[in-house]
N, C-alpha and C positions, 0 to 999 in steps of 0.2 A: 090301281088308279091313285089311291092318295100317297105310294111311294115316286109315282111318278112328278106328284103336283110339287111334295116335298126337295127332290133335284131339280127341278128347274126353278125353284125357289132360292134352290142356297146358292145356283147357277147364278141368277139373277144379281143375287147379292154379291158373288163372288164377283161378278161381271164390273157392277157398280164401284164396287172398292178397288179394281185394278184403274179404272180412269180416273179414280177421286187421286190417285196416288200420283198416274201420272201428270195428273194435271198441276199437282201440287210440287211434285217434281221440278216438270215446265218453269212455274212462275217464279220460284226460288233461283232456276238458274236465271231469269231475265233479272230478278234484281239483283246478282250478283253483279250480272254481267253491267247493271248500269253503274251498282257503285265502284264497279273498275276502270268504267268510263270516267267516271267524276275523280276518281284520283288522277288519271290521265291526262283530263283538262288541266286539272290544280299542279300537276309535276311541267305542263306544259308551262302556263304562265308562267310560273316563277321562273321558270327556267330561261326565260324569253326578256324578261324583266319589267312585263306590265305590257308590252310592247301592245297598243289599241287596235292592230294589224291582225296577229297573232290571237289576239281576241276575237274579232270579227270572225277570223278563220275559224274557231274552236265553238263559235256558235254556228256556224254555216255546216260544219261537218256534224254537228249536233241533230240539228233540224235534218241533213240527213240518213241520220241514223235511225230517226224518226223521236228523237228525243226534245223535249224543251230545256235549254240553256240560258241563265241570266248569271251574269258576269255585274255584282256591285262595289262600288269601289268603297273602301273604309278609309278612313283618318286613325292610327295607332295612337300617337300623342297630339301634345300641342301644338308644336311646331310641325305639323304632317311630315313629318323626314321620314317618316317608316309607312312605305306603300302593301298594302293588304289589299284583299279582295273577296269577297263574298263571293261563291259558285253555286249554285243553287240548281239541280237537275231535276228534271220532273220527266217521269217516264209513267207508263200504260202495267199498271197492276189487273190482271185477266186472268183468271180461273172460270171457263167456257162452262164445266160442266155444271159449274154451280148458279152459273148466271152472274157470275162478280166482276166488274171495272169498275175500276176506280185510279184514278189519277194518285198518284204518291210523288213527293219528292224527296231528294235525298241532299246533305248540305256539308260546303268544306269550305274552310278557308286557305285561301294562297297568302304567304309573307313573305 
C-alpha cells in the first residue's frame, strides 16, 4: 500500500509539472505573438506615413485580434518637422493553471 500511495504521488506531481510547463509554454508564445503584432503596427505606420486611415485600420484589426491598440502622436523637435508616434499594445497575460491574468502592455515607437 504505501508503494502504491508513493506513485500516484510522484504521478501527481509529474501530472502537475507537465501543465505548469505547458501553460508557461502557452503564454510565452501569446506574448511573442503580440510583440510581433506591435512591430507589425509600427512597420505599418511608418510605412504608410502617419496616414490617420491606416491608423484607424491598425486599431480596428487590433480590437480584433482581441488586443488593445493606442496610436500617440509625439512632437521630435521644435519646429514638429519630424512625426513619431507612440504605439502602445496591451494584450491578456493568462497562465489558467495558476489562476493568473493580468493585463500587460508592451510599447514602440514609429519615426
Amino acid at each position: 500500500m504505501k508503494h502504491v500511495i508513493g506513485a500516484f504521488s510522484i504521478l501527481f506531481v509529474l501530472l502537475l509539472n507537465v501543465f505548469l510547463c505547458i501553460g508557461m509554454i502557452t503564454v510565452n508564445a501569446d506574448v511573442a505573438a503580440a510583440k510581433e503584432y506591435k512591430a507589425a503596427v509600427v512597420a505599418e505606420i511608418e510605412n504608410s506615413n502617419f496616414n490617420p486611415k491606416v491608423i484607424q485600420g491598425c486599431i480596428a484589426q487590433a480590437a480584433e485580434a482581441g488586443y488593445t491598440l493606442q496610436v500617440l502622436g509625439c512632437s521630435y523637435d521644435a519646429w514638429n518637422e519630424v512625426q513619431m508616434a507612440e504605439v502602445i499594445l496591451s494584450y491578456t497575460y493568462c497562465i489558467p493553471v495558476l489562476g493568473i491574468s493580468e493585463t500587460k502592455t508592451t510599447r514602440g515607437i514609429a519615426r
